[in-house]
N, C-alpha and C positions, 0 to 999 in steps of 0.2 A: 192913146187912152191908157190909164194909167190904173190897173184893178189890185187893191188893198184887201190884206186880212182883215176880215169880219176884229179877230183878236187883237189887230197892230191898228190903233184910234189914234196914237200919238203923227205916225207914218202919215195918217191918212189927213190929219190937223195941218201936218207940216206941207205936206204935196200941195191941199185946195189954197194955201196961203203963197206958197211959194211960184204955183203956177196961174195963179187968178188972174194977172193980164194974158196968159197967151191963151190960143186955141185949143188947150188939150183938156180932156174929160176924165177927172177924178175920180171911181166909186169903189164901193164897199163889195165884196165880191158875195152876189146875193147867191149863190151854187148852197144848195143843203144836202145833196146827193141825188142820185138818182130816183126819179120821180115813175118809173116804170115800175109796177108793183111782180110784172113775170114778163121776160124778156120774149119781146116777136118780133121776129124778121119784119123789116120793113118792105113796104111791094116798090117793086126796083122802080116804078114809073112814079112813084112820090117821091123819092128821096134819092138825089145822084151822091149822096156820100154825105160824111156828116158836116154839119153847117160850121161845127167850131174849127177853123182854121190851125189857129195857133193851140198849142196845149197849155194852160198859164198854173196846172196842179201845181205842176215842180217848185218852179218862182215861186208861187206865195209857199209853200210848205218851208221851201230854204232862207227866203226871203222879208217875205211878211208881204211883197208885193210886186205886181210883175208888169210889162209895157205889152200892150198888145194894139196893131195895129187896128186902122179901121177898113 
């Protein structure tokens, strides 16, 4: 899977055109920030750790856009 700057549209133009026969999924990286208005401990029996595996901030910051598996 393949996550684009919100900013880089050309990148993102070039990628859904370039990879539209094969299997991989192109988007727009829908992240606006942090969605917690005050920060709480999660209770340990909901949540074994955070669900986002990969980090992909870096990539699109350096980038414009990063590969993350599924």
């Amino acid at each position: 899977m393949f996550i684009v700057s919100r900013e880089d549209s050309k990148t993102y133009t070039y990628l859904k055109q370039a990879l539209a026969c094969q299997s991989v999924d192109v988007i727009v990286d829908r992240r606006s920030g942090d969605r917690r208005q005050v920060w709480q401990p999660a209770t340990p029996d909901r949540r074994n750790g955070d669900r986002r595996r990969h980090d992909v901030k870096t990539d699109l910051q350096t980038y414009g856009w990063a590969l993350a598996p599924r």
